[in-house]
N, C-alpha and C positions, 0 to 999 in steps of 0.2 A: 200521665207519663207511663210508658210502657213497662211491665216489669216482666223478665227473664226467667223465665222456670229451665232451675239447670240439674244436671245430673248430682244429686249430694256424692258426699264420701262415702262411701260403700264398705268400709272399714279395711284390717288390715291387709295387705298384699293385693285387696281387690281392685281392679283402676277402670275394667270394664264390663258394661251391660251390654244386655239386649235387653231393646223395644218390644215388650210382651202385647201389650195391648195398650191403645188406648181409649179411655172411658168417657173423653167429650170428643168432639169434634169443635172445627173452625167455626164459629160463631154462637157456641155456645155460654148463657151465662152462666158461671159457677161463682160459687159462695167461698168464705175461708175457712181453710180445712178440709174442702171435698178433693178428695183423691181423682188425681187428671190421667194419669200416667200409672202402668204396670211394669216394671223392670224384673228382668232375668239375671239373677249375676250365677257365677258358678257354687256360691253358697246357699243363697234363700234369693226368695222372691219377695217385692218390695213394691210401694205405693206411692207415688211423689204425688202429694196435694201441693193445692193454692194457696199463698202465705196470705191473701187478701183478695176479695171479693173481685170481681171484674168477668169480662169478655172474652175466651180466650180464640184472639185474630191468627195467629200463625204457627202452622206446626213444623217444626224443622226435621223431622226424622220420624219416618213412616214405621211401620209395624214390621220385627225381624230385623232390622238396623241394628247393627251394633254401636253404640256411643262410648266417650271415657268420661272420667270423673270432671266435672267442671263445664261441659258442652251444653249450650244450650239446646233443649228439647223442646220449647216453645216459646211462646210470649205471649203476655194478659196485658189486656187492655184495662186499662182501672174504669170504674165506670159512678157515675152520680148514682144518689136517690132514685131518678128520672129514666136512670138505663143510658145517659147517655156521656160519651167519656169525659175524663175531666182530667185537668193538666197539673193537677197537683201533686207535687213530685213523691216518688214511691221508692223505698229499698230497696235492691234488689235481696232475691234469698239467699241468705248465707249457704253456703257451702259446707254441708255434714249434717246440715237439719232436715230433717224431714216431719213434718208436721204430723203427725195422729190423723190418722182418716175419721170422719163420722159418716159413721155407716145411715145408706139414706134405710127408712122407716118399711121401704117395701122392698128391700132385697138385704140378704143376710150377707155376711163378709165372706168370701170363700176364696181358693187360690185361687190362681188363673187359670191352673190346670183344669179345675171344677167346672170352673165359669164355661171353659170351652166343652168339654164331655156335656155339659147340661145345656149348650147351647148346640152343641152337635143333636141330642136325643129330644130339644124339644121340650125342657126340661126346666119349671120354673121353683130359680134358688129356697126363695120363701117356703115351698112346700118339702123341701128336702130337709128330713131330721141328722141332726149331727152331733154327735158325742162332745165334742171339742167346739172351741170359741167360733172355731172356722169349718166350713161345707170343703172336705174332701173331695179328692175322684173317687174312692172309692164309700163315701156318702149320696154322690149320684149316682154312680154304677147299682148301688144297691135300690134306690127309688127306681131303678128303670128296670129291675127284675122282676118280670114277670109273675103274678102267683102261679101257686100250686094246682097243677089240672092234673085229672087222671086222664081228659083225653089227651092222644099224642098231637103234637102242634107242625106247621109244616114248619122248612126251613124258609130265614128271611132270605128276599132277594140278593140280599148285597153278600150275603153266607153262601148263597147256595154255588160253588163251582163245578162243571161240569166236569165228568171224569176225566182224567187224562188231562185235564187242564193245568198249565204250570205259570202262577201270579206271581209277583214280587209286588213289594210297598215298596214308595221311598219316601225318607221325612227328615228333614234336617235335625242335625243331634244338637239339642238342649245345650244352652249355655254352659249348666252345669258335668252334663256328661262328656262336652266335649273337654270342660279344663281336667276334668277325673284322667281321661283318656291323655292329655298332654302332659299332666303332672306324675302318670305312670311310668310314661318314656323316659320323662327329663328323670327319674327318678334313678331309673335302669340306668343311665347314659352318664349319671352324674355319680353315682354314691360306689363306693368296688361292696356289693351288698353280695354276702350268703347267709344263709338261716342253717342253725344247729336245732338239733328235736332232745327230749325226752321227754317221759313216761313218768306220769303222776298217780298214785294213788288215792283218787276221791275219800275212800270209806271214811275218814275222818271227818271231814268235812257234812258230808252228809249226816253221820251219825250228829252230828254236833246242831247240825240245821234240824232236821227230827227232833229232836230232844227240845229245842229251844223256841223252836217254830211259833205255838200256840200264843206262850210268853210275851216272845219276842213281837209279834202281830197287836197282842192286846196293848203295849205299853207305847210301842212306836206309832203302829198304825200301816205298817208293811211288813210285806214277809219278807223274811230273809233269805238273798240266792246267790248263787256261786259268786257272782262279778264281783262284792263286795270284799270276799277274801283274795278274790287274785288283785285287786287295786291296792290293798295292805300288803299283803307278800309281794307285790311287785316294787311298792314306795322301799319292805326292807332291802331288799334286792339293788335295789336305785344309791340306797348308802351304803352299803356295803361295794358297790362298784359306779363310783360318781361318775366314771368314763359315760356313759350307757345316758347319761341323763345331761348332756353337754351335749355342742353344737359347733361347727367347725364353722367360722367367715372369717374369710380370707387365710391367711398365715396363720391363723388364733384360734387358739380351744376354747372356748367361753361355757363353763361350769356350772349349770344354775343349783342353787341351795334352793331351792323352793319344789315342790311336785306338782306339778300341773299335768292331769293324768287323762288323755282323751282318751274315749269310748266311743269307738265307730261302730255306727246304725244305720240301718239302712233306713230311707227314707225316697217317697216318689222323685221317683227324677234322678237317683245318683245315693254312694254313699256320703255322710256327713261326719264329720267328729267333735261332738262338744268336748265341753271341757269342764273337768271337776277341779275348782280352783283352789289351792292349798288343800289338798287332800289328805297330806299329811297327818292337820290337824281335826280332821272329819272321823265322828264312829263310824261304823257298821251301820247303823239309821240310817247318820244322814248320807253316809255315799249308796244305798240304798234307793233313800227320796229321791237323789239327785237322776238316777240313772233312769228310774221310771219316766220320771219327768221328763228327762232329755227322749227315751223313745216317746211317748205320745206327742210329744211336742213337734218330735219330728214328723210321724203320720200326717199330724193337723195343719203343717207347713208354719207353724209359727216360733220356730228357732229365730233368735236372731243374731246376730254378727257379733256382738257378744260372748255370744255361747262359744262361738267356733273358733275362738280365735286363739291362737299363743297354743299352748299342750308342750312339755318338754316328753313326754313318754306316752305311748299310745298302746291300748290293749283291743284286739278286736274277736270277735267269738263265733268262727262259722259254724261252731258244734249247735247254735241255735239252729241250722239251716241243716244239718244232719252230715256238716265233715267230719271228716272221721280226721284226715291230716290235709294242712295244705301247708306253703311258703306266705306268707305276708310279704304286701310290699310296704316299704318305708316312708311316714309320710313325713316328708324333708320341711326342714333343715334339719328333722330329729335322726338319731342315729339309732333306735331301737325300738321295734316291735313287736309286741306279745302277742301271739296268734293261738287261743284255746279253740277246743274240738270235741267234737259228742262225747259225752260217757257212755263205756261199754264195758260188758262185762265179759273178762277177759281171764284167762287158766294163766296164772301167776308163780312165782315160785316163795316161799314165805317158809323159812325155817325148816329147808328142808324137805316142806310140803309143796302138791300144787294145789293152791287153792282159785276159788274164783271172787275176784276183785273187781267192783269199778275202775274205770283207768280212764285215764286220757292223753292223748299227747298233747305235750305242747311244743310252737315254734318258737323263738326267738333271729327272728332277722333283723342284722345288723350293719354298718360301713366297718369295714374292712382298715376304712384308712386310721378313723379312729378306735376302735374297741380289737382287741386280739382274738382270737380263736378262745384263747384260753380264760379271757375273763368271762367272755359270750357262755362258755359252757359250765363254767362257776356261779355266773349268773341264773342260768338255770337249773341249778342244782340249789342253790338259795331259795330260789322259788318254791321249788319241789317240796325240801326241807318244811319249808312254813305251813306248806298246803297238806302235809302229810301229818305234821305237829301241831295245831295251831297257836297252842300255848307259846310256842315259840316268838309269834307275831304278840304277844301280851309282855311275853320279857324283856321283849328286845326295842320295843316300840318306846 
């Protein structure tokens, strides 16, 4: 009896993929557990295996197709001992499971992105070293550079353009950058969003990280860095203005008592935001572990839906990438986002004197419909306070 290989549940808010790749072809035999199918969704990238052994006869949706949650994507021929079918009736696969891949013995697990780059360059997986569980693009990009020559090398063909020469690419945008690029708009279109700024003084912070660093590394097992303090001064911030950490559906304000604190990272393909769950209840450590973990995990493509899902407050940090100031936008249904930005030392005014300060600014962008002007900039004055003080986040926590 034939059984149905469908799209599982893709977790929350997600309802559609795209057909990344697929890894058998029509008349292939596959075992249970091997991974048939690569899907795209605008979150992570994902592997729909075989729930049981068989033949698979028919593929319903070719590579670049976009499918919804519950569509069938193919169908397995169950098959004997003998290789040849047999009519003994079979499950179908439930809907939200997706089975564990077993990786075959000669090719390592790597995205799809990877698979393609090392299939573009020629490029075989197994020889490619990789930091994390999974082969990067940029774990093949690095096997395909070139060594070290002193003599000068020509340019490749496909490099070389003739002067005055004027190219364009075109390439269809990524599942995920496309819903990035949709959920920006609806965001603009939907939420009455402005951002208020002010001006932090780091030096505390930092002295307090100097000072504790060694300590703190020998006893945890990480070092301790800014993000950890704005996730605590943002949760006192969050109770002290519970508006900010609430969610408007429909007619209704719905208020969470819980912190659920995402941290957008950039990662191939688009930004992501995990999520640090009860953060509240987390030290310095562990929102720490957590946050490391969440960037390499992202590098390595192996987030999973899990991780991403729910956040009632988001903080994002383009001061990693060298802003000095920008606007966040809001990632909805949430009504507030914390936007940090480089430290710079900066001619200050301090009792009178000018001295020279690290500093920062920060954004807070908010809905308009729900939070005021006046709490948004209280809000960040709370902030500020704790990050200036930190003993503050000790008394009050």
């Amino acid at each position: 009896m034939p059984t149905n290989i469908v799209v599982p549940e893709l977790g929350e808010s997600v309802v559609e993929a795209r057909v990344a790749k697929w890894l058998k072809k029509p008349g292939d035999q596959v075992n249970a557990g091997e991974p048939l199918v690569e899907l795209e969704t605008e979150k992570i990238d994902l592997e729909v295996s075989a729930d049981r052994a068989g033949v698979l006869s028919n593929i319903k949706h070719q590579e670049g197709e976009d499918v919804k949650v519950g569509e069938v994507l193919a169908v397995l021929e169950e098959t004997s001992s003998n290789g040849k079918s047999t009519a003994a009736p079979v499950p179908e696969v439930p809907k939200g499971s997706v089975p564990k891949a077993v990786p075959s013995s000669a090719e390592k697990k790597a995205t799809p992105t990877a698979k393609n780059v090392a299939k573009a360059h020629d490029v075989k997986l197994e020889a490619v070293k990789s930091e994390g569980p999974r082969v990067t693009k940029q774990d093949v990009l690095k096997a395909t550079a070139p060594a070290p020559s002193a003599k000068p090398q020509a340019p490749s063909p496909k490099t070389n353009v003739p002067v005055g020469e004027r190219s364009e690419t075109r390439e269809r945008m990524s599942k995920r950058r496309a819903t990035i690029a949709r959920r920006l708009v609806e965001a603009q279109q939907t939420a009455a969003m402005l951002t208020t700024f002010n001006e932090v003084d780091m030096s505390a912070v930092m002295q307090l990280r100097e000072r504790r660093k060694e300590a703190f590394t020998r006893k945890y097992g990480v070092g301790v860095g800014i993000a950890s303090f704005f996730v605590k001064a943002a949760i006192g911030a969050l109770k002290a203005f519970s508006q900010v950490n609430a969610e408007i559906q429909g007619d209704e304000i719905v208020t969470k008592h819980y912190y659920d604190i995402g941290m957008a990272v950039g990662a191939e393909g688009g930004l992501v935001v995990p999520v640090i769950r009860d953060a509240d209840r987390k030290t310095f450590a562990e929102i720490e572990l957590e946050i490391r973990g969440f960037a390499k995990r992202a590098q390595e493509g192996t987030l999973t839906l899990e991780d991403l899902k729910g956040g009632t407050f988001t903080i994002t940090n383009g001061g990693v990438f060298g802003s000095l100031m920008s606007t966040p936008i809001l990632n909805p249904p949430q009504v507030g986002i914390l936007g940090l930005h480089k430290i710079a030392d900066r001619a200050v005014p301090v009792n009178g004197q000018v001295v020279i300060r690290p500093m920062m600014y920060l954004a807070l962008t908010y809905d308009h419909r729900l939070v005021d002007g006046r709490e948004a900039v209280q809000f960040l004055v709370k902030i500020k306070e704790y990050i200036e003080d930190p003993a503050w986040m000790l008394l009050e926590s």
